[in-house]
mmCIF file as Biopython writes it, N, C-alpha, C and O atoms, coordinates in Angstrom:
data_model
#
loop_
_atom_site.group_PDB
_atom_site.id
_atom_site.type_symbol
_atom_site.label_atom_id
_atom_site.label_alt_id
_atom_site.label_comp_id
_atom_site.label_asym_id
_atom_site.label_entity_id
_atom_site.label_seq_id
_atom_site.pdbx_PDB_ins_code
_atom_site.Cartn_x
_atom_site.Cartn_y
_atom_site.Cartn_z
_atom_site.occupancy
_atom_site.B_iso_or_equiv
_atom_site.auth_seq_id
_atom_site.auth_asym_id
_atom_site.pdbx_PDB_model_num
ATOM 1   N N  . UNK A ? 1  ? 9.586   -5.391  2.394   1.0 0.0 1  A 1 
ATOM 2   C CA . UNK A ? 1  ? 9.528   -4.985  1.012   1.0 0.0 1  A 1 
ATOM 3   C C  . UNK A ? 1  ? 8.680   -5.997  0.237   1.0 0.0 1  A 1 
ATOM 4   O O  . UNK A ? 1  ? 8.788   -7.218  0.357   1.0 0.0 1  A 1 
ATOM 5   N N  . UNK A ? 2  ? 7.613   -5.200  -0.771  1.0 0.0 2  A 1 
ATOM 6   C CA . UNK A ? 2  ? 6.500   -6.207  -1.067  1.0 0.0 2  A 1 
ATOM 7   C C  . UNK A ? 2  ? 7.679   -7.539  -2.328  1.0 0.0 2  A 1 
ATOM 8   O O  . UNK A ? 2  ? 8.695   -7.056  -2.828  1.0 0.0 2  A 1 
ATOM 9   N N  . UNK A ? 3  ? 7.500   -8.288  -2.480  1.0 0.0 3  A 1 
ATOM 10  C CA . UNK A ? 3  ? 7.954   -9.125  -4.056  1.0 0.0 3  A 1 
ATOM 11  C C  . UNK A ? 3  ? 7.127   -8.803  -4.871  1.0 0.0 3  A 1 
ATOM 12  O O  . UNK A ? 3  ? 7.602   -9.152  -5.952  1.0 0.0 3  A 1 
ATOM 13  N N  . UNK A ? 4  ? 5.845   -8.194  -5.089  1.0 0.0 4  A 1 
ATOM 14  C CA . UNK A ? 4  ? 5.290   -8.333  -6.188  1.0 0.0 4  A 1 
ATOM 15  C C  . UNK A ? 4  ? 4.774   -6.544  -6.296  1.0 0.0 4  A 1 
ATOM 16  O O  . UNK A ? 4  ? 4.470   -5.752  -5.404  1.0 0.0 4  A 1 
ATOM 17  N N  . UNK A ? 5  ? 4.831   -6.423  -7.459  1.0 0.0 5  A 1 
ATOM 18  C CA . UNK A ? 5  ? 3.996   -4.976  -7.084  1.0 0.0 5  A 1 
ATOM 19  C C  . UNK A ? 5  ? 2.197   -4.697  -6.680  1.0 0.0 5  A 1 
ATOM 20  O O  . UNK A ? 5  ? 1.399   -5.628  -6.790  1.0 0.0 5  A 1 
ATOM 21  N N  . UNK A ? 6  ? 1.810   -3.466  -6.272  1.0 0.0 6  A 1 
ATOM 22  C CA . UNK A ? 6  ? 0.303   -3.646  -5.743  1.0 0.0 6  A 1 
ATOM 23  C C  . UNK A ? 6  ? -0.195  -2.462  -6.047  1.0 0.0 6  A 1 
ATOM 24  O O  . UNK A ? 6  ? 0.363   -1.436  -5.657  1.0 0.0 6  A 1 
ATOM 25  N N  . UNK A ? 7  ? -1.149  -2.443  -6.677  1.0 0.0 7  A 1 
ATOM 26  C CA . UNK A ? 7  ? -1.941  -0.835  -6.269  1.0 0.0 7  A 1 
ATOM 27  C C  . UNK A ? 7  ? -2.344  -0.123  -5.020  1.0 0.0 7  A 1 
ATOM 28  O O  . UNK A ? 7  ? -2.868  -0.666  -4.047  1.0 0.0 7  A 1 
ATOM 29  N N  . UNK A ? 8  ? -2.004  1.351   -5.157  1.0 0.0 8  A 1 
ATOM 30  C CA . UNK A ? 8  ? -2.390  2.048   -4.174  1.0 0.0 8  A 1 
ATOM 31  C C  . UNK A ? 8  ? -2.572  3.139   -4.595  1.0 0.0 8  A 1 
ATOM 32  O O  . UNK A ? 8  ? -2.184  3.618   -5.660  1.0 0.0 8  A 1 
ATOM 33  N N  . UNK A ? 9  ? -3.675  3.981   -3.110  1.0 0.0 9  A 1 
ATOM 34  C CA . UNK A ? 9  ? -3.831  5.346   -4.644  1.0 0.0 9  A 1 
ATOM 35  C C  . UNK A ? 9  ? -3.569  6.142   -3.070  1.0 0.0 9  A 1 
ATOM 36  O O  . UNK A ? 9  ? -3.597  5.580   -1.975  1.0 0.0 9  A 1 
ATOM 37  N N  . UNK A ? 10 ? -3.317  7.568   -3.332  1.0 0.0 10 A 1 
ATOM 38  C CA . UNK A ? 10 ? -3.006  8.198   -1.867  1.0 0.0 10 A 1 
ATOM 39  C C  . UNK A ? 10 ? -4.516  8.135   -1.968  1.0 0.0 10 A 1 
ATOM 40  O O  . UNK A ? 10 ? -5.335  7.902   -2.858  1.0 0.0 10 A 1 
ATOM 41  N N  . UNK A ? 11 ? -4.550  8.592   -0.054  1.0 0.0 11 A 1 
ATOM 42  C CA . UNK A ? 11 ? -6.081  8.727   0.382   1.0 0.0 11 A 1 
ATOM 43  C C  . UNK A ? 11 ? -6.529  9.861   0.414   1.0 0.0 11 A 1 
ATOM 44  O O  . UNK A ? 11 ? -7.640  9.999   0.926   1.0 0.0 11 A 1 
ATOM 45  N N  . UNK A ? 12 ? -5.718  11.229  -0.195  1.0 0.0 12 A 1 
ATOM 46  C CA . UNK A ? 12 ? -6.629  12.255  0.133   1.0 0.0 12 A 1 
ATOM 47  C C  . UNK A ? 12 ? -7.015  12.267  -1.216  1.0 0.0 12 A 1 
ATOM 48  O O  . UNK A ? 12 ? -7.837  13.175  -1.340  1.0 0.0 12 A 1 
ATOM 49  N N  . UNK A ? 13 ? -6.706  11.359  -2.934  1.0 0.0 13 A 1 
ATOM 50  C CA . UNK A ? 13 ? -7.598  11.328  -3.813  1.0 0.0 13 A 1 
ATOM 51  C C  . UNK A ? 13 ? -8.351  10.042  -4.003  1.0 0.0 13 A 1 
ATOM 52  O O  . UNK A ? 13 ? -8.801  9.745   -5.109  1.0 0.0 13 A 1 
ATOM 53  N N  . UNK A ? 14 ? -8.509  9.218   -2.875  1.0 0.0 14 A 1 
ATOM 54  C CA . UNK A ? 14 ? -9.064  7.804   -3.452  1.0 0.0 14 A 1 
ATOM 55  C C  . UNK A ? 14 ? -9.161  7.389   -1.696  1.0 0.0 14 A 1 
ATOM 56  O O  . UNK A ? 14 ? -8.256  6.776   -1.131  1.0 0.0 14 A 1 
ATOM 57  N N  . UNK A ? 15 ? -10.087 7.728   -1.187  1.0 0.0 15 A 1 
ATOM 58  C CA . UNK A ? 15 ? -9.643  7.230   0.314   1.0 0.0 15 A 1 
ATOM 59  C C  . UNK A ? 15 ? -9.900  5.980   0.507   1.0 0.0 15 A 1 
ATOM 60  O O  . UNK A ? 15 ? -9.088  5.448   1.263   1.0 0.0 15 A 1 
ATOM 61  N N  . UNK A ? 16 ? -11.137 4.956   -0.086  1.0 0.0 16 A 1 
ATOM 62  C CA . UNK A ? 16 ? -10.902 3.627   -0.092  1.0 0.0 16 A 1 
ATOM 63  C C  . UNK A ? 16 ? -10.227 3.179   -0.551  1.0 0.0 16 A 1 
ATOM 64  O O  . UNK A ? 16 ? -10.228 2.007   -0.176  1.0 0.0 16 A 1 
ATOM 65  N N  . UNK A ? 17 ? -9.133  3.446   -1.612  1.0 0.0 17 A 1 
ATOM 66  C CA . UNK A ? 17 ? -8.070  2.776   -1.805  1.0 0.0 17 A 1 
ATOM 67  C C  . UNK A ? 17 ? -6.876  3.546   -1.291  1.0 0.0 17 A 1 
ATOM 68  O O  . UNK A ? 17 ? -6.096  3.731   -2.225  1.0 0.0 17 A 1 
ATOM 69  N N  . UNK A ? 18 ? -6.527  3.961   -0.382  1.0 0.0 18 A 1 
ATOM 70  C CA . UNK A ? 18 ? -5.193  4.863   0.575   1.0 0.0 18 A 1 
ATOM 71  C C  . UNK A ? 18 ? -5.025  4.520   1.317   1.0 0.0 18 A 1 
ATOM 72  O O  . UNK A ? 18 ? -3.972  4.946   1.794   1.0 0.0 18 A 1 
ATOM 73  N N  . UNK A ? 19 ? -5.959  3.213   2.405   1.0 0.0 19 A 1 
ATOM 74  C CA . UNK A ? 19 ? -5.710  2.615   3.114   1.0 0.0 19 A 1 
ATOM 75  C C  . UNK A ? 19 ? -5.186  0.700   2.596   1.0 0.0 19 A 1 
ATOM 76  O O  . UNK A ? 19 ? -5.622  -0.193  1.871   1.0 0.0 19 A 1 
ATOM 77  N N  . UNK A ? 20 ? -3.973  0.945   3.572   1.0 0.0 20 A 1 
ATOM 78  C CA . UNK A ? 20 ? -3.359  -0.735  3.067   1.0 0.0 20 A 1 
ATOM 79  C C  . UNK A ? 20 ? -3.285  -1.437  4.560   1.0 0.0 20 A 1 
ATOM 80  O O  . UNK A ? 20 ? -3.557  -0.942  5.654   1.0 0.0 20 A 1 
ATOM 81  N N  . UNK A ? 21 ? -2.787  -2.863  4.203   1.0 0.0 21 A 1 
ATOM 82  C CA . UNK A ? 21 ? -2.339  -3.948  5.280   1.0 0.0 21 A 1 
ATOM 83  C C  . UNK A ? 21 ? -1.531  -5.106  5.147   1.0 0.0 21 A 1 
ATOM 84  O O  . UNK A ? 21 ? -2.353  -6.015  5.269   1.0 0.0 21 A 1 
ATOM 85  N N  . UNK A ? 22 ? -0.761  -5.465  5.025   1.0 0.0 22 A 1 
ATOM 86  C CA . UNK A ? 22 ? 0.061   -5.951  4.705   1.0 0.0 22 A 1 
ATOM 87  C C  . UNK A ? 22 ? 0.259   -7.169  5.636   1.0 0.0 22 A 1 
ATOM 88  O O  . UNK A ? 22 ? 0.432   -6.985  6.841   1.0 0.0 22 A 1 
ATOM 89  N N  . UNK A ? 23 ? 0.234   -8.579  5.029   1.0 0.0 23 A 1 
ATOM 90  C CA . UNK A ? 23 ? 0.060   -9.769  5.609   1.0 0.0 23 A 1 
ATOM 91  C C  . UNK A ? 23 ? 1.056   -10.597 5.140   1.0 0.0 23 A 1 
ATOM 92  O O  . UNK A ? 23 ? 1.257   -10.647 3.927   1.0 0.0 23 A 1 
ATOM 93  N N  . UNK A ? 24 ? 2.049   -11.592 6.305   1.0 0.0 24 A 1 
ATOM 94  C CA . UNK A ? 24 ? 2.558   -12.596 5.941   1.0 0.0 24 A 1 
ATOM 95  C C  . UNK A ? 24 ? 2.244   -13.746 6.822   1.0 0.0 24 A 1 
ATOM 96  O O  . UNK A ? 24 ? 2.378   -13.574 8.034   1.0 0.0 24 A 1 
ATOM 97  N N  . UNK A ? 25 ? 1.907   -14.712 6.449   1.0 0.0 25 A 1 
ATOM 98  C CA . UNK A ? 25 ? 1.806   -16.299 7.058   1.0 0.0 25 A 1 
ATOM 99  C C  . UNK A ? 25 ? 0.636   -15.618 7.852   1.0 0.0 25 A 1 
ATOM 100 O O  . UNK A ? 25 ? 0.937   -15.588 9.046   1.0 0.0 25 A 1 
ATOM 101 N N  . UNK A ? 26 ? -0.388  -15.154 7.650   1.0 0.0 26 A 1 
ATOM 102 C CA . UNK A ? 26 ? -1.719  -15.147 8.316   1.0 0.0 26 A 1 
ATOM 103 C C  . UNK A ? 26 ? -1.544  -14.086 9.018   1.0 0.0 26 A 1 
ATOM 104 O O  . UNK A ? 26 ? -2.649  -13.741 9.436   1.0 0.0 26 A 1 
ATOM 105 N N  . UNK A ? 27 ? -0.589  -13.255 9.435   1.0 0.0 27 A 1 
ATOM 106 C CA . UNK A ? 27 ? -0.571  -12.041 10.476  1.0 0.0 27 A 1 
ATOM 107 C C  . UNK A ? 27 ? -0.262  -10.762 9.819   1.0 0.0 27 A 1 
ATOM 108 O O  . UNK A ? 27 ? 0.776   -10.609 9.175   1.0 0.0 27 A 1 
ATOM 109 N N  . UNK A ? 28 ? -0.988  -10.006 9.945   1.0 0.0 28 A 1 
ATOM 110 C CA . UNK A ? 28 ? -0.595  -8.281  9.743   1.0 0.0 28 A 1 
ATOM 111 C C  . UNK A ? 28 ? 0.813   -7.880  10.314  1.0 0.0 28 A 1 
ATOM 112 O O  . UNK A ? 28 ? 1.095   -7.773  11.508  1.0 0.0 28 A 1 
ATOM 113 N N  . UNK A ? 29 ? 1.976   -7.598  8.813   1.0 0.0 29 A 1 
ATOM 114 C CA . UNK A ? 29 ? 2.828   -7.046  9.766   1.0 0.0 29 A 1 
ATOM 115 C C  . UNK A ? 29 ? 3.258   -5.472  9.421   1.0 0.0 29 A 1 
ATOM 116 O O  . UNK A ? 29 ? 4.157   -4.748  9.848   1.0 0.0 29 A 1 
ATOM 117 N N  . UNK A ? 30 ? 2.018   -5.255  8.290   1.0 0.0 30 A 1 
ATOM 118 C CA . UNK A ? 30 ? 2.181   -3.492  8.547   1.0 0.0 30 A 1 
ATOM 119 C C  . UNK A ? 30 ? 1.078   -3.389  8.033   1.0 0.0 30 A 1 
ATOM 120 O O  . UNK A ? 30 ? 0.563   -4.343  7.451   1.0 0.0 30 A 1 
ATOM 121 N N  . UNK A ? 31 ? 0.557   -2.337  8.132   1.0 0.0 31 A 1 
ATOM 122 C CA . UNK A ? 31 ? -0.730  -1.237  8.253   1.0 0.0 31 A 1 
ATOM 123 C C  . UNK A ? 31 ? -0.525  0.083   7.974   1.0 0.0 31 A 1 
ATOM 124 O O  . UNK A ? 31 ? 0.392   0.559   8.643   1.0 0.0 31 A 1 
ATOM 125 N N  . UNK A ? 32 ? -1.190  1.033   7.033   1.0 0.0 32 A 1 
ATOM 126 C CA . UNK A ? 32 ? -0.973  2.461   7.226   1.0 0.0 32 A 1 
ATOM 127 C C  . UNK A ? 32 ? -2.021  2.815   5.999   1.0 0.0 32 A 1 
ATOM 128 O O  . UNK A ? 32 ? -2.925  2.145   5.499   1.0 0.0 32 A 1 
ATOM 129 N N  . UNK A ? 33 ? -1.294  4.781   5.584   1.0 0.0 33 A 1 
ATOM 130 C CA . UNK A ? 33 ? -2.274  4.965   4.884   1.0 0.0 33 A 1 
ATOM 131 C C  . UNK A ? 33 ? -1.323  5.693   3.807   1.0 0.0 33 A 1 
ATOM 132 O O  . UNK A ? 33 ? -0.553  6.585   4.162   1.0 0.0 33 A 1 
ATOM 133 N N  . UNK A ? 34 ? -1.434  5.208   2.306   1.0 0.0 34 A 1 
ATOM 134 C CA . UNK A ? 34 ? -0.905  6.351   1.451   1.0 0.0 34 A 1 
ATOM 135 C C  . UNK A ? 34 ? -0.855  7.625   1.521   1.0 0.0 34 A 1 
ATOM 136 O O  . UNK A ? 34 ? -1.844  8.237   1.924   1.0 0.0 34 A 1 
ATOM 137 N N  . UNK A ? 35 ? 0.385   8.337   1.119   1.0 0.0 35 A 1 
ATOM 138 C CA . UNK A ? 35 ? 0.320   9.923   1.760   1.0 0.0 35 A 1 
ATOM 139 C C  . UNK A ? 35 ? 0.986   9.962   0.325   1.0 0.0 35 A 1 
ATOM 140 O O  . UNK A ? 35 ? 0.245   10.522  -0.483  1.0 0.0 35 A 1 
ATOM 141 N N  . UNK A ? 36 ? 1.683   9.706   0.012   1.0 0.0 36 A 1 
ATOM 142 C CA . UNK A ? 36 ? 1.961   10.019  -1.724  1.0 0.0 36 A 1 
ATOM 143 C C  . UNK A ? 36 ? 2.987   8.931   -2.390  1.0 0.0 36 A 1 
ATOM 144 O O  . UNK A ? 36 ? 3.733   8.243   -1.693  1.0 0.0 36 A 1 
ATOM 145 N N  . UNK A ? 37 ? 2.943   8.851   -3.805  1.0 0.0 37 A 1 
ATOM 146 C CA . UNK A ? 37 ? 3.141   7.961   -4.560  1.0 0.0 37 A 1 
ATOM 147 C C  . UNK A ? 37 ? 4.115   8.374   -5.525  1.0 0.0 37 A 1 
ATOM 148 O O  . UNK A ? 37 ? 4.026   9.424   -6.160  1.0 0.0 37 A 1 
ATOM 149 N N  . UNK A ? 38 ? 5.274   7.340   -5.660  1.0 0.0 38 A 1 
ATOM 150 C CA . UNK A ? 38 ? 6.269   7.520   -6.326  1.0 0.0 38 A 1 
ATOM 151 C C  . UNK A ? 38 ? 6.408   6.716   -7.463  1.0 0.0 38 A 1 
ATOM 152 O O  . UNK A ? 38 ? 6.616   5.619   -6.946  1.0 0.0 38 A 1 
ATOM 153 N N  . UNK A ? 39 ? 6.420   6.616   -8.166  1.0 0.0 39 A 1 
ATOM 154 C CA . UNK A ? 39 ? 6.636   5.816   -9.362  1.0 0.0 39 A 1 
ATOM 155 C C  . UNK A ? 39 ? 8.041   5.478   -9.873  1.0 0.0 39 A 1 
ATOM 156 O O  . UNK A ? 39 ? 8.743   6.400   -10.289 1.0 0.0 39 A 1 
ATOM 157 N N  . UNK A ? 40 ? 8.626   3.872   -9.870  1.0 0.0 40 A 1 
ATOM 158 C CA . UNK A ? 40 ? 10.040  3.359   -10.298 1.0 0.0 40 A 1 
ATOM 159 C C  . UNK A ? 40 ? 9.819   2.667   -10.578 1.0 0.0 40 A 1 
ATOM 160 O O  . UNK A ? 40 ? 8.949   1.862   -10.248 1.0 0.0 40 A 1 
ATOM 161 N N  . UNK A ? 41 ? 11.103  2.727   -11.908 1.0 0.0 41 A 1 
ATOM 162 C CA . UNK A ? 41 ? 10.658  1.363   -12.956 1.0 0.0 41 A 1 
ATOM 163 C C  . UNK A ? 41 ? 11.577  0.487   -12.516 1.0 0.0 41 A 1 
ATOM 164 O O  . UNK A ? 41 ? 12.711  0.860   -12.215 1.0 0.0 41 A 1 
ATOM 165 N N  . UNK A ? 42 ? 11.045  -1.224  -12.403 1.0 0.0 42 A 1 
ATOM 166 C CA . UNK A ? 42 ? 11.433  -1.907  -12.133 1.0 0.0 42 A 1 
ATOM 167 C C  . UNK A ? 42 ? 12.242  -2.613  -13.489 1.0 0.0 42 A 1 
ATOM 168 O O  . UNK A ? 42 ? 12.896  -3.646  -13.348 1.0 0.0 42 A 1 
#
């Protein structure tokens, strides 16, 4: 679960931004691709 929030847009309206990667201490520990977006208020 991220701590901070991040942009993302799904990829079938923004395909360079629908793809993510997700890094801690120098290593990828997830990868994928937006498929749809939910919005909650923190």
């Amino acid at each position: 679960m991220p701590t901070k929030p991040f942009v993302v847009e799904k990829a079938k309206d923004f395909p360079q931004l629908g793809r993510f990667a997700i890094r801690d201490m120098g290593q990828t520990v997830a990868a994928g691709m937006c498929i749809d977006v939910e919005k909650k208020e923190m």
